[in-house]
C-alpha positions as CSV (number, residue, x, y, z in Angstrom):
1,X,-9.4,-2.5,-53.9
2,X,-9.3,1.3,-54.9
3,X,-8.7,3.6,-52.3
4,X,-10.8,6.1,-54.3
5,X,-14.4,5.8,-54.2
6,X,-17.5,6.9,-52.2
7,X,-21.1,4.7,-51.9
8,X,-22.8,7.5,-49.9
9,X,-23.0,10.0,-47.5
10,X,-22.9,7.8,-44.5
11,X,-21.3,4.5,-45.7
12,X,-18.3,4.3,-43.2
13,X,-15.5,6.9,-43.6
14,X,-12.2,5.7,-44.0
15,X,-9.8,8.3,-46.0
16,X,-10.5,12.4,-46.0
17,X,-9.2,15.3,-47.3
18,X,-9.8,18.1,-44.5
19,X,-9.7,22.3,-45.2
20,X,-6.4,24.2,-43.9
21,X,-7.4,27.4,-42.8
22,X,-6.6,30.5,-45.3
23,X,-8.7,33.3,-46.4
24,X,-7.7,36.9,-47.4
25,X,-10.6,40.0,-47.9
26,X,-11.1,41.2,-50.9
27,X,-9.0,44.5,-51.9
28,X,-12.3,46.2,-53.1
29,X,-15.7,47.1,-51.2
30,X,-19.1,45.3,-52.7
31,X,-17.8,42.0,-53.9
32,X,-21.4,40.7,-53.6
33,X,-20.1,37.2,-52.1
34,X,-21.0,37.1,-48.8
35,X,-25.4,37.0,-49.1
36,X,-26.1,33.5,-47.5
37,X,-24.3,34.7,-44.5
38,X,-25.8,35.9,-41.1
39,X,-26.1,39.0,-39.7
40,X,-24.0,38.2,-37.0
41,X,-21.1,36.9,-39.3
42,X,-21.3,40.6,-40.9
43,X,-21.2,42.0,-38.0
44,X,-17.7,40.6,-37.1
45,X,-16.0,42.7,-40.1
46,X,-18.3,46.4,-39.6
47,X,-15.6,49.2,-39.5
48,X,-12.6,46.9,-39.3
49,X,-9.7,47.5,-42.0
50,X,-9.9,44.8,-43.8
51,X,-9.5,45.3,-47.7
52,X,-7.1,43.4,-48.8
53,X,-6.0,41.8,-45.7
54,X,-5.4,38.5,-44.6
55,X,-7.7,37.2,-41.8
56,X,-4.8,36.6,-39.4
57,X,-3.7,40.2,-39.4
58,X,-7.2,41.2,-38.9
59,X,-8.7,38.9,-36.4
60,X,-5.4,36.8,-34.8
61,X,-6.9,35.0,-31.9
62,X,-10.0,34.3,-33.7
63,X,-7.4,32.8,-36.6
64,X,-5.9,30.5,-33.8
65,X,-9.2,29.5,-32.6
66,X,-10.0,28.5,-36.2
67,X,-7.0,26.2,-36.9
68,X,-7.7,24.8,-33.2
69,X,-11.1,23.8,-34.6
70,X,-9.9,22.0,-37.6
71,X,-7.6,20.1,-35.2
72,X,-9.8,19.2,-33.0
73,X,-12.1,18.3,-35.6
74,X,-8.8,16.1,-37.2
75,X,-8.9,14.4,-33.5
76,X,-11.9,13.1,-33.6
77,X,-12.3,11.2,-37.3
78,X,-8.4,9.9,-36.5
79,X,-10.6,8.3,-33.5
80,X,-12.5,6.6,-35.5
81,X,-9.1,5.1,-38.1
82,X,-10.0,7.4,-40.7
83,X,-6.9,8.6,-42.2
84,X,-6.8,12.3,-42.6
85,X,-5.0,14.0,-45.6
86,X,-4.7,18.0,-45.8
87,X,-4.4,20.3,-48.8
88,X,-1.0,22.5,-49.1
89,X,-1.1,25.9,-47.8
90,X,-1.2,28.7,-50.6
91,X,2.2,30.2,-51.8
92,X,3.0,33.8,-51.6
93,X,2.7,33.9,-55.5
94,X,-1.2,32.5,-55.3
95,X,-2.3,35.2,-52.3
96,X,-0.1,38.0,-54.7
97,X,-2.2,36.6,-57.6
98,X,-5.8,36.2,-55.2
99,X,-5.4,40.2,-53.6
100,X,-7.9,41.9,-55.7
101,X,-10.7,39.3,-55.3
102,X,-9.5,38.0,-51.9
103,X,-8.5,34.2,-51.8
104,X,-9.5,31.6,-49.2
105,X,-8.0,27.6,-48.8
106,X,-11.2,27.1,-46.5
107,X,-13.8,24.9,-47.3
108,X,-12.4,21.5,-49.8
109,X,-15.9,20.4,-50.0
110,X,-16.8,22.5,-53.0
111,X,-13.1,22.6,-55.3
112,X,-13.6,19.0,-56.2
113,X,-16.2,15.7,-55.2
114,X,-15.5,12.2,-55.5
115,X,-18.7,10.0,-56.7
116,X,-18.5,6.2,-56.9
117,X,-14.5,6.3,-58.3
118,X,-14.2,9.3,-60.0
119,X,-12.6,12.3,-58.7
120,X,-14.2,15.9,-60.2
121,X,-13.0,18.6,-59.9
122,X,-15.8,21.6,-60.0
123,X,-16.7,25.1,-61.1
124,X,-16.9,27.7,-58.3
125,X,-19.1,30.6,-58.4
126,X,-17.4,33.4,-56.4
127,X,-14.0,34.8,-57.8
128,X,-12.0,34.5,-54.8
129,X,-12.5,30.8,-54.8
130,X,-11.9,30.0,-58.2
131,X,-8.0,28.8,-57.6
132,X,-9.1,27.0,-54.5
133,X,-8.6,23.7,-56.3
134,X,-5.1,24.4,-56.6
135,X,-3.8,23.6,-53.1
136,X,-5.3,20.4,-53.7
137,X,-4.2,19.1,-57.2
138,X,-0.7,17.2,-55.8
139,X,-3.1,14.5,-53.8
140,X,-5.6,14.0,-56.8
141,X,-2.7,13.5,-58.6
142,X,-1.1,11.0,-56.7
143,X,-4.8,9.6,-56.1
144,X,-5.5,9.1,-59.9
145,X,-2.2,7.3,-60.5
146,X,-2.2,5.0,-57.7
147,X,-6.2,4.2,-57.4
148,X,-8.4,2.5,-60.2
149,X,-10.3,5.8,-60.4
150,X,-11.1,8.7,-63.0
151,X,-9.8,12.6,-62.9
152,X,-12.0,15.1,-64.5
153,X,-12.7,18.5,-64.8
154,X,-15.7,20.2,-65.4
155,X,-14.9,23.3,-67.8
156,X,-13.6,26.7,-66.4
157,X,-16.9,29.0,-65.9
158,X,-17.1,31.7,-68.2
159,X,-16.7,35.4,-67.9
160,X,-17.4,36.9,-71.5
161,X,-19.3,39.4,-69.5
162,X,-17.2,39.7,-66.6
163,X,-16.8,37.6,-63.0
164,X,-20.1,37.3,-62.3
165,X,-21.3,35.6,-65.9
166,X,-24.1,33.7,-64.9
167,X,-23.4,31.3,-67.7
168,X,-21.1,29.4,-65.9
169,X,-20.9,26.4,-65.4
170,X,-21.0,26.2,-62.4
171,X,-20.7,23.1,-59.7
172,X,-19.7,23.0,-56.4
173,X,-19.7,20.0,-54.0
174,X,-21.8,21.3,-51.5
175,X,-24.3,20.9,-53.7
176,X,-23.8,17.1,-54.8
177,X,-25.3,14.6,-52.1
178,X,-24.3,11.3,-53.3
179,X,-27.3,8.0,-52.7
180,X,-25.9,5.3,-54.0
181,X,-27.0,5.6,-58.0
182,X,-28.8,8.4,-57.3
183,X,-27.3,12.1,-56.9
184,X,-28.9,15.2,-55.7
185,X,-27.7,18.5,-57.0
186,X,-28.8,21.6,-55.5
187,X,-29.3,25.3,-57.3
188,X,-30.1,28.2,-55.2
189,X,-28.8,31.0,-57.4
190,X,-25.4,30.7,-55.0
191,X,-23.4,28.4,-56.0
192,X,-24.2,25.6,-58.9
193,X,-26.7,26.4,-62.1
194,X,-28.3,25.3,-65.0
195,X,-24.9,24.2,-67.2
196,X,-23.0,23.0,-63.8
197,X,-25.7,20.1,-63.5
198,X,-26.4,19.4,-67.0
199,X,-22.6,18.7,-67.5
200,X,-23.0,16.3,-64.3
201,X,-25.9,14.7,-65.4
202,X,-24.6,14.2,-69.1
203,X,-21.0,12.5,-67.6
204,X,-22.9,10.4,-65.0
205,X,-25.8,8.8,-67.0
206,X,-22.5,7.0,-68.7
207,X,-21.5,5.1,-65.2
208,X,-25.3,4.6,-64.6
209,X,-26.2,7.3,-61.9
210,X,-29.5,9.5,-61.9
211,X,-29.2,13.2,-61.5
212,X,-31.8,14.4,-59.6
213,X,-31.5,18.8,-59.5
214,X,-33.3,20.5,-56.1
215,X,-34.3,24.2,-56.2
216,X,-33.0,25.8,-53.0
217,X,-34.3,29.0,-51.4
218,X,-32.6,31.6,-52.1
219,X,-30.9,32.5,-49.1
220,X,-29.0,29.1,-49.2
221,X,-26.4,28.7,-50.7
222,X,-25.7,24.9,-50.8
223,X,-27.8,21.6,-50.7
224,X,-26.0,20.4,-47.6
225,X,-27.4,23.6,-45.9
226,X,-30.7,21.9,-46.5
227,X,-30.4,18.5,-46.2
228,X,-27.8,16.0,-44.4
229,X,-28.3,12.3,-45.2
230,X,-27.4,10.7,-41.6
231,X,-27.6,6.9,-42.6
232,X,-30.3,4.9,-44.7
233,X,-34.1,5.9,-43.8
234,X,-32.6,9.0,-41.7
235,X,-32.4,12.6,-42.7
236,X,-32.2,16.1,-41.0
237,X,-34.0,18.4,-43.6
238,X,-35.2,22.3,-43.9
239,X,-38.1,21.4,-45.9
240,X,-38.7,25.2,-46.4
241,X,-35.5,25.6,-47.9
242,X,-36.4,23.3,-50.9
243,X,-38.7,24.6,-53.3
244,X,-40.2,22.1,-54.7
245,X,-40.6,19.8,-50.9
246,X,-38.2,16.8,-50.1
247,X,-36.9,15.2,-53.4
248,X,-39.7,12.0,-53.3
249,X,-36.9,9.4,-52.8
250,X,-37.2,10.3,-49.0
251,X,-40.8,10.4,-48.7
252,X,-40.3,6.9,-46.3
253,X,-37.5,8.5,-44.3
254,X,-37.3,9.2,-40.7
255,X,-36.6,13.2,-41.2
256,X,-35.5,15.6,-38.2
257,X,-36.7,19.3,-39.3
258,X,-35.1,22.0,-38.9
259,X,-36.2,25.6,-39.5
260,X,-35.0,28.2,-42.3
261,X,-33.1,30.1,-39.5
262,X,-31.6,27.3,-38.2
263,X,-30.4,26.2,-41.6
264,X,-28.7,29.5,-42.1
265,X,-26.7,29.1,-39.1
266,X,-25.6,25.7,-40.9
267,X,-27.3,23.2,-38.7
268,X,-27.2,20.5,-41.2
269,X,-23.7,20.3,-42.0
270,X,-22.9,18.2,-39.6
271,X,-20.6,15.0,-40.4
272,X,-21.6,11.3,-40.7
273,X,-18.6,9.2,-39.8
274,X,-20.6,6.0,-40.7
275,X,-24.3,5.2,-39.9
276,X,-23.8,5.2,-36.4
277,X,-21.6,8.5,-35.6
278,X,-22.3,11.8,-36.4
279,X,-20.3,15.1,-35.2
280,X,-21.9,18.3,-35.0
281,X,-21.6,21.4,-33.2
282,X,-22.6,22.2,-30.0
283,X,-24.9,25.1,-30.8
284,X,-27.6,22.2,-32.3
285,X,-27.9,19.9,-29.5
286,X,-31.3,19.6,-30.3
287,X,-30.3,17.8,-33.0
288,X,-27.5,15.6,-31.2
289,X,-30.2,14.7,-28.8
290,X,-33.2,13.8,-31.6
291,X,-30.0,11.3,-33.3
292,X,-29.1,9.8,-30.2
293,X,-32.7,9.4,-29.5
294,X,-32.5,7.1,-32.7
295,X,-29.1,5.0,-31.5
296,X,-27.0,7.4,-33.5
297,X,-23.9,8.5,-31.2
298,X,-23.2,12.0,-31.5
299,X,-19.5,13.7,-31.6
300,X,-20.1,17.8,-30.7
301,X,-17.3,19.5,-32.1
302,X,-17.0,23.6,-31.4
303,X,-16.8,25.1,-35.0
304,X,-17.9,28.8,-34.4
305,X,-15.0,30.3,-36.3
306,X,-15.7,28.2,-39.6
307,X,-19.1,28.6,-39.4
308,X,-19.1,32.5,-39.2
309,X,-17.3,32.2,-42.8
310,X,-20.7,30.3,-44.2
311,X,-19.1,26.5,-43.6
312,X,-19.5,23.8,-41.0
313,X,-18.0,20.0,-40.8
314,X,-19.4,18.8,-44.2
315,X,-17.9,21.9,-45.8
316,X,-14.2,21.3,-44.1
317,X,-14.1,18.1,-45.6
318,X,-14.1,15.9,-49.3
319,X,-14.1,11.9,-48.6
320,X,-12.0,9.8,-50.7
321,X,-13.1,6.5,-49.4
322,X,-16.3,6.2,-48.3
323,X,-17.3,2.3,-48.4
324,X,-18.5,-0.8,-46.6
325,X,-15.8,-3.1,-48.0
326,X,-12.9,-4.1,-45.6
């Protein structure tokens, strides 16, 4: 059996990739990438000197706290036998390379997805996260040659008229929620567009999947900050968030609402470990106790740092096995 492929969202977790924990500011004022955060996540970097700094100069406990996070986080899904794999940290040559748009070796949901057994490896939208896949490349490597899987590579995003060419294309794996056949692509504005989900629907309708695209609110900036798939007939969902309502393959599902607000704050990112755990934060017990209410056991998980840089658990992590077979 390949050690390379994911069914769904919530078929059991067996081998990750989790998010080290790197991110330098930008060296210029105004880089337009920080929208879909909250006010109070601005609020951390008002009249601080930060241009061009790395966040552990800048903020050093709060940099502890945030690798203390991860490894807590690590703690937990080794509780349950899943196997935890991390990216490298960036060399000195990649943050020399990264100081004019800032670089970051946060979030490995987005640089690259896995669907069914092939590994892709996306588009991302902001500048100072376009090498992010980089870190990463030695253990898709190693995956593709000892797993029955496929490597690709959506094209590079292009910038005829500068970084912020809205041709793109664009994909990031926040957006791509994976149902069996079926997957659900988000575009907000944010993150994935147009040309991102036309190249996925184009390679996928050649392994038999069905792309189905979801028009986000434009405030969010990925479709897990709408919608997390708990396990089959369950789903916790900001129906305002989505555009055009909840895609009508959920119409029969058992759906826990949240609000916009709360969606902001990232209350859907939480973290299936399989149909019957989920980790979250502590900040939405209300959504702990509606799960639990439903047989789900809940892991809570502090993940303040993280989510003040517009991530949560989903974010901080890429499955490479996800799978009911033994």
């Amino acid at each position: 059996m390949s050690n390379v492929f994911v069914k769904s969202e919530f078929a059991p977790l067996k081998r990750v990739v989790m998010a080290q924990s790197e991110f330098a500011f930008p060296s210029k004022e105004d880089s337009g990438d920080e929208e879909f955060l909250t006010e109070e996540s601005k609020d951390l970097y008002k009249g601080k000197d930060i241009l061009g700094k790395n966040y552990r100069e800048v903020f050093p406990e709060r940099q502890k706290a945030w690798e203390d996070e991860r490894d807590n986080l690590k703690k937990v899904l080794e509780k349950y036998n899943v196997e935890v794999l991390m990216p490298r940290l960036l060399t000195d040559y990649e943050k020399e390379m990264g100081k004019e748009d800032g670089y970051s070796n946060f979030f490995i949901r987005d640089p690259f997805f896995t669907i069914g057994h092939l590994l892709i490896e996306g588009s991302l939208r902001f500048p100072h996260r376009r090498n992010e896949i980089l870190p990463v490349r030695n253990i898709l490597a190693m995956e593709s040659d000892n797993n029955k899987c496929l490597y690709l590579s959506i094209p590079k995003p292009d910038i005829s008229k500068g970084h912020y060419s809205e041709e793109g294309p664009f994909l990031e794996g926040g957006d791509v929620l994976v149902l069996d056949k079926t997957l659900f692509v988000g575009r907000s504005g944010l993150a994935s567009n147009g040309n991102g989900i036309r190249w996925l629907r184009n390679l996928m309708s050649n392994f038999g999947y069905k792309v189905v695209e979801v028009p986000l609110h434009h405030t969010i900036l990925h479709l897990d900050c709408a919608i997390s798939l708990v396990r089959e007939g369950l789903m916790i969902v900001c129906e305002e968030a989505l555009l055009d309502g909840i895609p009508e393959q959920f119409k029969d599902w058992d759906k826990i609402h949240v609000t916009l607000e709360d969606a902001s704050r990232l209350a859907t990112i939480g973290l299936p470990v399989n149909e019957n755990v989920y980790i979250t934060d502590h900040e939405f017990k209300f959504i702990g106790d509606e799960l639990e209410k439903r047989g789900v056991k809940v892991e809570y998980v502090d993940f303040k740092i993280s989510r003040s840089f517009g991530g949560s658990f989903r974010c901080s992590t890429q499955p490479l096995l996800r799978s009911d077979f033994e």
